[in-house]
C-alpha positions in Angstrom: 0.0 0.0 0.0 1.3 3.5 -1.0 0.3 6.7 0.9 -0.4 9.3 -0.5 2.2 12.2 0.3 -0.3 15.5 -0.6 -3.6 17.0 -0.9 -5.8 19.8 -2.9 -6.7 21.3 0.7 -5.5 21.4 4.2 -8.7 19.2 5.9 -7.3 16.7 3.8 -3.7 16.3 4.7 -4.9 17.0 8.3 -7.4 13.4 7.5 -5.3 11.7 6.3 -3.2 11.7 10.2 -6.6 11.8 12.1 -5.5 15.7 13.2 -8.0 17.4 11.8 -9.8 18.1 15.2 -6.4 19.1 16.5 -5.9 22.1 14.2 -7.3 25.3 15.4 -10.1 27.3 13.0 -8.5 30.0 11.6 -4.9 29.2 10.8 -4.1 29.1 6.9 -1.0 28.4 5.4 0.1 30.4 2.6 1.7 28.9 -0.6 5.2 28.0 -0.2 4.9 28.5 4.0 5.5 25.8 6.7 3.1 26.1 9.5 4.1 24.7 12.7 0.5 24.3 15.6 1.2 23.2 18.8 -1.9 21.4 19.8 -3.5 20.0 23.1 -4.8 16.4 22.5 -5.5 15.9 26.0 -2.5 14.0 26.9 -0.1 15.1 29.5 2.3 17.1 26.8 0.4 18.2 24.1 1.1 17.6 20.0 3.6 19.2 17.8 2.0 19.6 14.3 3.7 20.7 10.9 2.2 21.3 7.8 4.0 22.9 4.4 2.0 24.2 1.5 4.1 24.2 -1.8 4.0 26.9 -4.0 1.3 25.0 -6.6 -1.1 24.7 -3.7 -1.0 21.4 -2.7 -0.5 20.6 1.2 2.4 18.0 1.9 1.3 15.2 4.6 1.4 16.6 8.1 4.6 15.5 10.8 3.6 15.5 14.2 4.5 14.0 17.5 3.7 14.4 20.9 6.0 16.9 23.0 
């Protein structure tokens, strides 16, 4: 099985990790820009979540890990 490594829009490179109700409303990610969201996932220490957008648009599959 081959994953796939992006997406047309940010929900769906958040899906395809299960973060999408991590990532807080509001927070876009302009082409070419790395977004970095520290998130509370209701663990003791929290989740580090990275995101880049290239510059034609498409979102690269999120890295994340718990702090």
């Amino acid at each position: 099985m081959v994953k796939q490594n992006y997406f047309q829009t940010l929900n769906a490179a958040l899906e395809s990790e299960g973060l999408v109700e991590l990532w807080p409303t509001g927070i876009n990610i302009n082409y070419g820009e790395s977004t970095r969201v520290d998130a509370e996932d209701g663990s003791k220490y929290g989740r580090l979540i990275s995101v880049y957008r290239r510059e034609d648009g498409l979102y690269e599959r999120p890295v994340h890990y718990k702090k």
